[in-house]
N, C-alpha and C positions, 0 to 999 in steps of 0.2 A: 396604566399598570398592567393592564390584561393585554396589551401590545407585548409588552414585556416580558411575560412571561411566557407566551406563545415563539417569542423568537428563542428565549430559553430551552423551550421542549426542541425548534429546530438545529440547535448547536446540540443537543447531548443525543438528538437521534444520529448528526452527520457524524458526529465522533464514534460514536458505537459500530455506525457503518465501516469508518474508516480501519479502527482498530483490528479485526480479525486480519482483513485483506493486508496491511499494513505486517503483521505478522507473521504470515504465511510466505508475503513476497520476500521481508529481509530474511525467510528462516533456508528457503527455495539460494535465496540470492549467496549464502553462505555456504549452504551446501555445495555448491554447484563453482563457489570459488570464484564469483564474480566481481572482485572487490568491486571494481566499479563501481556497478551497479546498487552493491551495498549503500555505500556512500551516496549516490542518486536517490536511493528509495527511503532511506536517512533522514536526508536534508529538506525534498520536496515534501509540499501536502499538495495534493493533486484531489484530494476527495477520492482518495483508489483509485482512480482513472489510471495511473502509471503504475501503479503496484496489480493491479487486472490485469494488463498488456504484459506485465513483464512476466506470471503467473504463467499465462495461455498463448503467449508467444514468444518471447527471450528467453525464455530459461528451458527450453528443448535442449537435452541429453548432446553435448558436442563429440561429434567420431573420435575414434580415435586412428585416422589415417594417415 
């Protein structure tokens, strides 16, 4: 039971984790008109791993040349 519970505490910390980064990347990914992307950061749970990347390196401002 005390297994149990301990893996309980590590789901609601990973979720908590996930949630802000998770929000920021679809809010970054709409602004910026990526549907792709959208739909990518959507569908996947990556643990933010993919929603970070796209944060701090995808979603840099595109010229407009």
């Amino acid at each position: 039971m005390d297994q149990l519970l301990q893996q309980n505490y590590l789901v609601i910390l990973l979720v908590l984790w996930q949630i802000p980064w998770k929000g920021w990347a679809l809010w970054k990914a709409s602004r910026n008109n990526d549907k792709s992307w959208f739909i990518v950061l959507l569908i996947l749970q990556t643990l933010a791993i993919l929603d970070i990347l796209y944060i701090y390196v995808f979603s840099k401002k595109k010229s407009n040349s």
